[in-house]
TORTILUM-792117 format. One record per residue (C-alpha): residue in one letter; x, y, z. Coordinates in steps of 0.001 Angstrom, whole numbers, padded with zeros to 6 digits, always signed. Example, Ala and Ser with C-alpha at 12.3 -4.5 7.8 and 13.67 -1.06 7.14 Angstrom:
2
A+012300-004500+007800/S+013670-001060+007140/
//
This chain:
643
X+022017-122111+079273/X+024058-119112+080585/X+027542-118773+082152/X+028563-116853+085380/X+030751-115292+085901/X+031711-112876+089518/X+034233-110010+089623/X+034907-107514+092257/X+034519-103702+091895/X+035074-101670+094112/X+036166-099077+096445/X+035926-095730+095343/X+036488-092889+097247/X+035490-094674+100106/X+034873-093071+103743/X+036772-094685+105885/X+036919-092866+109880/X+038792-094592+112649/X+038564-092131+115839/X+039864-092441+119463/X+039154-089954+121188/X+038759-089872+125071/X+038108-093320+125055/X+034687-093085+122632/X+035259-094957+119357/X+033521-093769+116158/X+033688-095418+112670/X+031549-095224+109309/X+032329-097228+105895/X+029912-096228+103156/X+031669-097908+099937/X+031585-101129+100356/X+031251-102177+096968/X+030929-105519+095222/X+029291-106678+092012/X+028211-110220+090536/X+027625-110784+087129/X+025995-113304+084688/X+026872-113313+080929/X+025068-115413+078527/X+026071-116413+074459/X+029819-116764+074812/X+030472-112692+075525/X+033021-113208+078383/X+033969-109200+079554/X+037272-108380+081285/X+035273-108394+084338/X+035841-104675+085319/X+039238-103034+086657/X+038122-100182+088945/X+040545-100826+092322/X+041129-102360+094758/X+039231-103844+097620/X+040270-101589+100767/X+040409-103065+104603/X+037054-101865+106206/X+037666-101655+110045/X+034847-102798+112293/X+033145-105192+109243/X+033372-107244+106418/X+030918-107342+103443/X+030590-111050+102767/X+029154-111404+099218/X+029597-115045+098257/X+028591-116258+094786/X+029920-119587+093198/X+030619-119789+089764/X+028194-121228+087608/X+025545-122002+090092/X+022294-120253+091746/X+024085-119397+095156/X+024465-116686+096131/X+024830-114969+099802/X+025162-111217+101043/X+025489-111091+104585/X+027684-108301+107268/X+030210-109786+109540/X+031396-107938+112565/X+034644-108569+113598/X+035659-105163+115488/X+034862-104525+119323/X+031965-102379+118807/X+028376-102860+118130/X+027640-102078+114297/X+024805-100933+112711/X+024352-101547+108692/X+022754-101374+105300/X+023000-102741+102306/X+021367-101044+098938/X+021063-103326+096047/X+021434-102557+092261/X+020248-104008+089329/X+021603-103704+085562/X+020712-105910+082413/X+021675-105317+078958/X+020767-107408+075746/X+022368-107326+072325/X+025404-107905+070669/X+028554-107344+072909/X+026590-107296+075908/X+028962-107010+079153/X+032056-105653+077378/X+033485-102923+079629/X+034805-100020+078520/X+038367-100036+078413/X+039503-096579+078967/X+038598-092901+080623/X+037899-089848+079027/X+040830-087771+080234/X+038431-084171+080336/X+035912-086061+082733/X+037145-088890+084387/X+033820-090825+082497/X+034489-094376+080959/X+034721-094129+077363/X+031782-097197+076037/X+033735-100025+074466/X+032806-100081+070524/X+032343-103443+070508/X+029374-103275+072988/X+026533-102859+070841/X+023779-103975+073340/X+020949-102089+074872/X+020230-101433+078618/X+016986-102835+079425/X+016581-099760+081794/X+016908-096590+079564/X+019733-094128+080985/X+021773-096838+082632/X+025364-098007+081688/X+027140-100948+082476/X+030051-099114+083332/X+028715-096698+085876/X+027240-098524+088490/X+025722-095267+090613/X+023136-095715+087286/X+021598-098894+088127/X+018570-099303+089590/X+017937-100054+093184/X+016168-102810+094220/X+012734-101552+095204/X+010122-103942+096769/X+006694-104006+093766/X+003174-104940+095726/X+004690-105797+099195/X+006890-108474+098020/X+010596-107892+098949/X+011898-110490+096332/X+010494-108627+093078/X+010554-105001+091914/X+008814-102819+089441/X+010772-103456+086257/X+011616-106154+083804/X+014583-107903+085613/X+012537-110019+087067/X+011178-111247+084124/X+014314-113059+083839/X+015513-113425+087040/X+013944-114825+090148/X+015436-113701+093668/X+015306-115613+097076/X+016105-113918+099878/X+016571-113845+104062/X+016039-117902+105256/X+018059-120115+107486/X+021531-119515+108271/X+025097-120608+106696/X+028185-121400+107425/X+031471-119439+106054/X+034805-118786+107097/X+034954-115563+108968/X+038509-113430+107707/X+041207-113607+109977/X+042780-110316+110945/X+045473-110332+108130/X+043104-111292+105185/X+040349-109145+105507/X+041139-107050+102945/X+041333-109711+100429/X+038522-109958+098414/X+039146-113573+097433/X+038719-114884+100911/X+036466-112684+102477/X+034108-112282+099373/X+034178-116072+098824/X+033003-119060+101096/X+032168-121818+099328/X+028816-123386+099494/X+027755-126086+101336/X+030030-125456+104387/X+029271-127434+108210/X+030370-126936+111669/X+032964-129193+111462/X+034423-127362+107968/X+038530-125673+108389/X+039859-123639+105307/X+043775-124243+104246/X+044498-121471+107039/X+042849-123630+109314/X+040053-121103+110496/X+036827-122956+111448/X+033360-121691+110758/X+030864-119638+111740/X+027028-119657+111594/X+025087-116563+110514/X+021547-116377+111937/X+018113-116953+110342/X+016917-114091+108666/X+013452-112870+107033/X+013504-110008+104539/X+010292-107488+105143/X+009192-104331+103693/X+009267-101115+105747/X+005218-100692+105995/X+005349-104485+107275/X+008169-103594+109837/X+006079-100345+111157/X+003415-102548+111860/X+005502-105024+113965/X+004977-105165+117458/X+008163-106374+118201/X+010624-104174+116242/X+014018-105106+117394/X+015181-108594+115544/X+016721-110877+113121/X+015428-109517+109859/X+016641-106900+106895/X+013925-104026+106461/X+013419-102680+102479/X+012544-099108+102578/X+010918-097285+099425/X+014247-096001+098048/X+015796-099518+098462/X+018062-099668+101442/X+017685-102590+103119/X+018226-101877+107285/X+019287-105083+109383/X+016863-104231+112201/X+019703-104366+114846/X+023077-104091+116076/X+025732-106650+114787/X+027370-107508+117946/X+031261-107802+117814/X+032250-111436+116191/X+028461-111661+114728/X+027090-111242+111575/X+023703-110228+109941/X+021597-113011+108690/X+021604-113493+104791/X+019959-110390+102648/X+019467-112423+099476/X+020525-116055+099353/X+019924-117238+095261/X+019283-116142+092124/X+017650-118133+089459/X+017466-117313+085603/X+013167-118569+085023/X+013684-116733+081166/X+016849-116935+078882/X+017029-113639+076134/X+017718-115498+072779/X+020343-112617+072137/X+023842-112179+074073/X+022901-110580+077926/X+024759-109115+080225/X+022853-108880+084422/X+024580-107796+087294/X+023883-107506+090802/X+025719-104450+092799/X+025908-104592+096395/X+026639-101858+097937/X+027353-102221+102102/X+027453-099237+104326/X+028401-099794+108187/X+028707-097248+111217/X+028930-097480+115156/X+026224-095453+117133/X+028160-093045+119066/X+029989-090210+117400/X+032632-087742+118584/X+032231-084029+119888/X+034616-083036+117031/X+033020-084413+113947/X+029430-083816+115081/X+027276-086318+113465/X+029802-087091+110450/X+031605-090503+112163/X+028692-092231+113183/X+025051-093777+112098/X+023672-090238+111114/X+025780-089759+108318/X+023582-092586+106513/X+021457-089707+105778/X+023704-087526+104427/X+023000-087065+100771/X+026109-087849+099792/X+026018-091403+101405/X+022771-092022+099749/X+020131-090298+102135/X+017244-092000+104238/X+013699-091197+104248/X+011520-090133+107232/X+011234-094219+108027/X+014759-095086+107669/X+015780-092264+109888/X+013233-093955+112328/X+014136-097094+111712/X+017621-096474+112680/X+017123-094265+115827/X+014821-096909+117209/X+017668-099406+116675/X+020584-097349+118364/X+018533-096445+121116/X+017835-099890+122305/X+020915-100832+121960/X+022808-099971+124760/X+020785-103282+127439/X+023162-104398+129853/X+022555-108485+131261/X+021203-107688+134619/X+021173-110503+137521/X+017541-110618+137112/X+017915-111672+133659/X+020361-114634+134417/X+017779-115965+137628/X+015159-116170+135085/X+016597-117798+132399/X+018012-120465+135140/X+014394-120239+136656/X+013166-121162+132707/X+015894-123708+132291/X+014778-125905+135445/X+011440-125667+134549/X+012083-126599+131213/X+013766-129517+132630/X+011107-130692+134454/X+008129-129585+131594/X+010148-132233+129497/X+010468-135577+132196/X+006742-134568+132733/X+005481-134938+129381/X+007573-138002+128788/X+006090-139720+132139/X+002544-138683+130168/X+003166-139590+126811/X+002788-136095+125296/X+004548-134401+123151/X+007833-134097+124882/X+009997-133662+121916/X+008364-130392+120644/X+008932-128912+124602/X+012395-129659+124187/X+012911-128233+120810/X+011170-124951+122751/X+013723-125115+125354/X+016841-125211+123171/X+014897-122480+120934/X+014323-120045+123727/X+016819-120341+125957/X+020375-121261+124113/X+021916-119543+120997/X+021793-122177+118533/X+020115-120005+116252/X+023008-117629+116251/X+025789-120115+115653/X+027602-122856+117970/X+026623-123222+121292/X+029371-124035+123802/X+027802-126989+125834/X+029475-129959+127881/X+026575-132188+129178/X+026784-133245+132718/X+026658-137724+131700/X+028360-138271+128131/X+031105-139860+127515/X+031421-140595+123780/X+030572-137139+122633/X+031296-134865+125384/X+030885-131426+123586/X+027918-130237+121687/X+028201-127783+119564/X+024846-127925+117209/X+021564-128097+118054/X+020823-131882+116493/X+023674-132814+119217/X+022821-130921+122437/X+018624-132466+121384/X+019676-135717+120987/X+021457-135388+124840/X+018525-134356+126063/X+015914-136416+124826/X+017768-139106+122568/X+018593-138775+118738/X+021229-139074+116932/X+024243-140005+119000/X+024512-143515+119841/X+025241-143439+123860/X+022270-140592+124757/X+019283-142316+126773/X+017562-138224+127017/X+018672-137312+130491/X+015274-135014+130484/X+013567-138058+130456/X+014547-139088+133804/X+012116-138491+136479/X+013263-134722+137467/X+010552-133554+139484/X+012535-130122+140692/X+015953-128008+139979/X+017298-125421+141865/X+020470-123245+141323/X+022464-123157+144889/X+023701-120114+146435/X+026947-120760+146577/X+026988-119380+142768/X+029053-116188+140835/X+028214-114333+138497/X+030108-111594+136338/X+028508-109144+133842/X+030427-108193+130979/X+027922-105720+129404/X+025667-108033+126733/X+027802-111134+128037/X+027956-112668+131022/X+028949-115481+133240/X+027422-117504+136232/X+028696-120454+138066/X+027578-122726+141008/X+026183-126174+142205/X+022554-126804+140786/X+020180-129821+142515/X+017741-131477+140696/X+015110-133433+142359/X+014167-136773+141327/X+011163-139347+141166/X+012335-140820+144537/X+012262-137334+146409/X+016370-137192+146275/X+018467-134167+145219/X+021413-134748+142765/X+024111-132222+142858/X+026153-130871+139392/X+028433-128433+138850/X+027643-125918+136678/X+029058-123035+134505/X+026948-120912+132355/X+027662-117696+129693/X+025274-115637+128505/X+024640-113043+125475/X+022241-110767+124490/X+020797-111756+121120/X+019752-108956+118663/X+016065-109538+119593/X+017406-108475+122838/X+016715-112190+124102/X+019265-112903+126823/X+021015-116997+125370/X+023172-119430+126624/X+026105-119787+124497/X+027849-121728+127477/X+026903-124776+129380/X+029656-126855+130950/X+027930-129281+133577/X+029773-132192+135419/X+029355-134109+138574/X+030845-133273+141277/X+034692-134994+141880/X+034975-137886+144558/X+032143-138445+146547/X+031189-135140+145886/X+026874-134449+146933/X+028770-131328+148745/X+027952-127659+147978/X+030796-124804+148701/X+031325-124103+152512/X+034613-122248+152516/X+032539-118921+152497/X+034193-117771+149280/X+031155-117089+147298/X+032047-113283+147292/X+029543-110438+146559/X+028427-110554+142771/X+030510-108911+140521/X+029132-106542+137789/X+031658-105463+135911/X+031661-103710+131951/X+034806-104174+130709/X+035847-102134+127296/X+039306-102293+125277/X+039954-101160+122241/X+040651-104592+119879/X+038748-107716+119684/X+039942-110900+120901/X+041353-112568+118274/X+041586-116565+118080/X+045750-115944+118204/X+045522-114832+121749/X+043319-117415+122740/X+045416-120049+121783/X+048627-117864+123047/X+046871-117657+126670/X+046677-121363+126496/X+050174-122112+125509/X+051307-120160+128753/X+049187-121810+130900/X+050183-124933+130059/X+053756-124026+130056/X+053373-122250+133647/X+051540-125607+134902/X+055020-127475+134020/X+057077-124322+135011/X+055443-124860+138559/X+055531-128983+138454/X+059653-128478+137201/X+060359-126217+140094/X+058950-128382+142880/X+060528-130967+141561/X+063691-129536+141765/X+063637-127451+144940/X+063242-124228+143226/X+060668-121419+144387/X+057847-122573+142518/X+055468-120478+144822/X+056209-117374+142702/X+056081-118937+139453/X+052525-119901+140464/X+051703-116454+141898/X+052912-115492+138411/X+050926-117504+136573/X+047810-116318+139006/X+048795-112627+138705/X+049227-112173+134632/X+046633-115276+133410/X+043531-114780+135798/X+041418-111733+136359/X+041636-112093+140213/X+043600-108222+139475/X+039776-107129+138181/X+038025-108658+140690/X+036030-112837+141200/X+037390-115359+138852/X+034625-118412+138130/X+037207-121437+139085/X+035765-125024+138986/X+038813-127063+139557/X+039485-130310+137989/X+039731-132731+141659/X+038388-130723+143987/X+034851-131879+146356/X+034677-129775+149623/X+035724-126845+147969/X+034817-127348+144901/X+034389-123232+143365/X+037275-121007+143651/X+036055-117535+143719/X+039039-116161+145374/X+043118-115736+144188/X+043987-117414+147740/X+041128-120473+146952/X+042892-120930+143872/X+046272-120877+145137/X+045572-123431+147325/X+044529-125610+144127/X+047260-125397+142596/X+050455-125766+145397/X+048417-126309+148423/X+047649-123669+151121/X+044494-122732+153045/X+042351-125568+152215/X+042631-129165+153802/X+041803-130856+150847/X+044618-129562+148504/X+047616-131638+147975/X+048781-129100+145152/X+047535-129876+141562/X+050749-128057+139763/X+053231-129955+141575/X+052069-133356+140577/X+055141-134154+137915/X+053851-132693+134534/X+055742-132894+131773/X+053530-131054+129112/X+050327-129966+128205/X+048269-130093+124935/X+044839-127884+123765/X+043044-130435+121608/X+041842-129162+118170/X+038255-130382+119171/X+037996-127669+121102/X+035636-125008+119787/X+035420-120860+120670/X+033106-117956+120301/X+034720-114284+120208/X+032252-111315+121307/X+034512-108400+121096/X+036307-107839+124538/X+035063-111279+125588/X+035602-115225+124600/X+034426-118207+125324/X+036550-121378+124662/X+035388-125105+125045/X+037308-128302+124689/X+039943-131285+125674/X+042984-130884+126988/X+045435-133503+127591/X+048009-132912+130279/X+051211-135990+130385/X+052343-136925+133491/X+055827-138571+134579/X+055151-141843+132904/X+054320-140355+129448/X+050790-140836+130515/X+048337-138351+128825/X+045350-137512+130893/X+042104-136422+129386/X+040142-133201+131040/X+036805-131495+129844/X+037729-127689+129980/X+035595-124196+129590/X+037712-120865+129419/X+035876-117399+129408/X+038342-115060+128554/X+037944-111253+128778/X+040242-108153+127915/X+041717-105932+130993/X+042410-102264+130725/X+045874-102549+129953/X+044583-105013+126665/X+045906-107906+127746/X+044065-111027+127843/X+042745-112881+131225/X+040777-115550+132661/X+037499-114910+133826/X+036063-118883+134207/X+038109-121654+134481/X+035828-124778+134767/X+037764-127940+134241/X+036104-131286+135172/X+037260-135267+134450/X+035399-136836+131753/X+032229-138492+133219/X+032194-142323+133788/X+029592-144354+134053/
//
């Protein structure tokens, strides 16, 4: 048997640049430290004292490892508003014998070295190395083309597994990410559905595969979801971490396969290094990727220098309308692939599965969708969910609506679309074609993101029917010109000012209801609302109201005006000055942060003069303006479907 034990050690001297300078943001972190450690035969250590755990703008290193058990995780999370680029070296050190582990307690005031501890008679399986200087330990170097073994006699004891399938964790909230015991430690076993004390939700890294750098050189497609080990053991996630992602997992357990029969000491040191790609005219190459070669950082060989230009250079892609056509173009014919192999008896199920692999961003973490026809689970979130909508599974009321006879879908032109840089938003009426010839009209908003393959996703799908009678498309002429527009701030959007955008808009929805009611102006406390919630400032905002049929998108400030107190279109009676009393975000609701940009998904309940709460489905994408305040970009809000 052996005990575990994990302690944190830690920053030293760390390089830590934050620049603004005409606009172009530059960063590097190149000590971010952390160590595990397993101790065997009762020799319990003091677990090291060497400082304290510094905040690291831009990115967290996640190192989980739970007492007492194989698991163990090493992953990057990216939580600034810039694309990151990272590697992570890792160091091995094992010592048997009597005392093994004890630290030294004390410096040698001449040198600054740690003075041994006398009671740590044990011998470094590594000649040279010392338990108390960690820059001794020896890097993790892949032996034979196998990334999970190296050249030495560690692994004789110890047996690593590394990259696989994702995990959840709780990603640090702006005021604890410089505490290592929450953002060093998710526990194991975590869902979609999991909320700490704090009451932060979690997050999904992506599937990962762990190859050496002769295996990545011969890789036709070089740009992806996997860590690259290079000869002098820096491992190179083999793309940018876009802001509110992570990397997938580096190394994900660690099993003992041979106990010593004397006391041991092993430890794992992980050593994290982040940058952004640009740098500033000032500092030359100092504040940005570059400086990974730098000696003093550690260096990079010939491939790691290649490596990491090929990364940086591709990525800079932009969404373009063409990509957004054909993943619609690949979603109908998805569709229709699906209802065909049903109506054939072939293998519909593994089609599917292709469609949700392909085309949404499951494999990346929670997917925002709203299916057009359910009723009992309206949002799904995870794969197993938005599958079993599709083609039946695991949630009681699904039929597989892509089993119906679709023999056609096309997206209307009456749709919008905004670019946001590597996110992006589309929405419109979409008609899908039946067995009997008709066309079926839903209402449709999308949002897109470019994965690190440079795959554009879905991580957005809110469908409903139309309201009323509703087979209408939009007629009122406002579908405008298409808006491309790359927006850039300089802070993320943070879950706070989702929520705090929310709170005001319900609050200016009774504002406006209050002031009708009581013969105030409650035109400009709408036009407020309008002017400091929406984007209509920037440019199109995607509005799907909640009750409207002939018009049912709201491209336009003036189309959405007349929503809410009535105005230029016959239909509106004026939604805001129906007597609301108060309105409520449901915690069902679920969001996804990408820097500058959010998406939100969820219920909310608005109560009317009776005390009667009314359920509606809404989707919020959420982006930050120039002066960094937060606006809506798409508003779609739709009733909950009935049969």
């Amino acid at each position: 048997m052996f005990s575990k034990r994990k302690s944190m050690a830690f920053l030293v001297g760390a390089l830590l640049l934050v620049l603004f300078i005409a606009g172009t943001f530059a960063w590097t972190n190149f000590y971010s430290q952390m160590v595990n450690e397993w101790r065997g035969l009762g020799t319990p250590g003091d677990g090291g004292n060497d400082g304290n755990l510094a905040n690291r703008p831009g990115g967290t290193l996640h190192d989980n490892h739970v007492e007492n058990e194989e698991y163990k995780s090493v992953f990057i999370e990216n939580w600034g508003n810039e694309n990151l680029f990272v590697r992570i070296k890792l160091n091995e050190y094992m010592e048997k014998g009597t005392g093994a582990g004890l630290r030294a307690l004390s410096t040698d005031p001449a040198t600054g070295q740690p003075i041994p501890n006398p009671l740590n008679q044990a011998t470094p399986l590594i000649s040279g190395s010392s338990l108390d200087v960690t820059t001794t330990w020896e890097p993790h170097i892949p032996y034979n083309s196998s990334v999970e073994v190296c050249n030495s006699e560690f692994h004789t004891y110890w047996s690593w597994s590394m990259g696989g399938d994702g995990i959840y964790f709780f990603p640090a909230p702006e005021d604890m990410r410089e505490t290592p015991e929450y953002v060093a430690q998710s526990p194991h076993g975590l869902t979609a559905d999991s909320t700490n004390e704090l009451g932060v939700g979690t997050q999904r890294t992506p599937n990962a595969t762990v190859i050496t750098m002769e295996e990545w050189r011969n890789l036709d497609t070089k740009i992806g979801n996997f860590w690259v080990v290079d000869t002098d053991g820096w491992a190179y996630w083999a793309s940018s971490i876009r802001p509110g992602r992570t990397t997938g997992l580096l190394i994900n357990g660690v099993t003992q396969i041979r106990a010593p029969e004397e006391d041991y000491f092993y430890g794992i040191h992980v050593q994290a290094q982040m940058a952004t790609r640009e740098s500033t005219a000032d500092n030359g190459d100092l504040d940005n990727f570059r400086a990974f070669g730098l000696d003093i950082n550690g260096g990079w060989t010939e491939d790691g220098q290649y490596l990491m230009n090929y990364i940086t250079e591709a990525s800079t892609a932009s969404i373009t309308l063409e990509d957004i056509t054909a993943l619609q173009a690949a979603w109908g014919e998805g569709l229709v692939a699906i209802s065909s192999a049903y109506a054939n008896s072939q293998d519909y199920a593994s089609i599917a599965q292709g469609v949700l692999d392909t085309l949404y961003g499951y494999v990346d973490g929670p997917v925002l969708f709203k299916p057009t026809v359910a009723q009992e689970v309206p949002f799904r979130f995870t794969e197993a969910a938005a599958a079993s909508y599709f083609i039946g599974g695991i949630i009681s009321e699904d039929t597989g609506f892509a089993l119906n006879p679709w023999t056609a879908v096309r997206f209307g032109d009456d749709g919008q679309h905004i670019i946001n840089g590597d996110t992006a938003l589309w929405m419109g009426s979409v008609y899908l074609t039946n067995g009997d010839g008709e066309e079926i009209r839903v209402e449709k908003s999308l949002g897109f993101y470019i994965d690190n393959s440079g795959n554009v996703r879905l991580q957005l799908h809110h469908s409903s029917v139309p309201y009323g009678s509703g087979n209408r498309s939009n007629t009122n002429g406002n579908n405008v010109v298409d808006s491309n527009v790359v927006r850039g701030s300089a802070n993320p959007i943070t879950l706070n000012e989702i929520t705090a955008l929310q709170t005001a808009w319900g609050d200016g929805l009774v504002a406006i209801s209050s002031a009708y009611a009581h013969g105030n102006n409650y035109a400009s406390i709408a036009q407020g609302v309008l002017d400091t919630l929406y984007g209509y400032v920037d440019g199109p905002v995607l509005f799907k109201p909640t009750v409207a049929s002939e018009v049912p998108f709201r491209f336009t400030e003036a189309g959405a005006a007349s929503y809410f107190i009535g105005g230029i279109i016959d239909e509106d009676t004026g939604f805001a000055l129906n007597p609301w009393t108060a309105v409520r975000f449901c915690n069902n609701g679920q969001h996804i942060t990408n820097g500058e940009t959010a998406l939100w998904m969820g219920s909310v309940f608005l109560t009317d003069g009776d005390g009667e709460e009314i359920r509606v489905e809404k989707s919020l994408g959420l982006y930050r303006d120039d002066n960094g305040d937060v606006r809506i970009q798409l508003h779609h809000s739709s009733v909950p479907f009935s049969e």
